[in-house]
N, C-alpha and C positions, 0 to 999 in steps of 0.2 A: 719927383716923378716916380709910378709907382708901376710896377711891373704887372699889376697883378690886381686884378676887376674884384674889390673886394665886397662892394655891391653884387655883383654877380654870382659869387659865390655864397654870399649870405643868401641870397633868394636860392641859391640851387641845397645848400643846408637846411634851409624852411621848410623846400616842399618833400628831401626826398626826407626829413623829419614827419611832416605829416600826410606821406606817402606811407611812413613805417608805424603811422599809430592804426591805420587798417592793412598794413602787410604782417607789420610783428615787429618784435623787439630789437632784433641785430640789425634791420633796415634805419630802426628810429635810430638807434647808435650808435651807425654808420651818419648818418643827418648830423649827431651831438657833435663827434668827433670833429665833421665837416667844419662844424660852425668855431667850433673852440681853436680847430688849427688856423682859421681867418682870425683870429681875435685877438689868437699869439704873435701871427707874422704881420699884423697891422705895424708901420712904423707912427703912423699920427698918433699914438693911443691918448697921450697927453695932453693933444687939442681935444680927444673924443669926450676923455675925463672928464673935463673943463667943462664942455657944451654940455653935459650931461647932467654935470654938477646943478650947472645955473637952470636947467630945465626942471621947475617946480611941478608939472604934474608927474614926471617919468621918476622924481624922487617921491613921491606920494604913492604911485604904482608898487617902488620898492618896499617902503612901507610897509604896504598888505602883502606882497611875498615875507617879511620877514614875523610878524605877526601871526602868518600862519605858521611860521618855521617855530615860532615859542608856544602856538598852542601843543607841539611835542608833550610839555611838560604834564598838561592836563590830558594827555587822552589814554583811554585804556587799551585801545585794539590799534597797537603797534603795527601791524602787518596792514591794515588797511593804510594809515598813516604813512606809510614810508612807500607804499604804492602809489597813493596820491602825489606825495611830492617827487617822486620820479618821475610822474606827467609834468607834475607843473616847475618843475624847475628849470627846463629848457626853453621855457619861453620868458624868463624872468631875462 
């Protein structure tokens, strides 16, 4: 039994995240925060794993997040690069 709406709080993490990509940054990472402290104090994480695992398109999603994480190697404008994946890494 779980004390604590953790569906609930992932959706209030979502939007005040993309509440923060048109307010500004300490809004958006106040949302990251939100979301990573649900993720810690989740006690299923090992059912979550699991389903997660066996779920073949959400590992092909990861995929392409990590693909863009090794185009690093090849690019030259660092700064754009690391600003992009601070967008996109909170939704990975």
């Amino acid at each position: 039994m779980s004390f604590i709406p953790h569906q609930s709080v992932a959706f209030l993490g979502c939007a005040v995240f993309i509440i923060g990509l048109l307010a500004g940054r300490a809004v958006m990472s106040i949302g990251m925060i939100l979301l990573m402290a649900n993720a810690i104090i989740n006690l299923q994480v090992s059912f979550i794993f699991n389903q997660f695992a066996k779920n073949k398109s959400a590992l092909l999603f990861v995929g392409l997040f990590l693909l863009f994480g090794l185009s690093f190697f090849w690019s030259e404008n660092t700064a754009y690069y690391s600003s992009r994946m601070q967008l996109m890494l909170p939704f990975l």
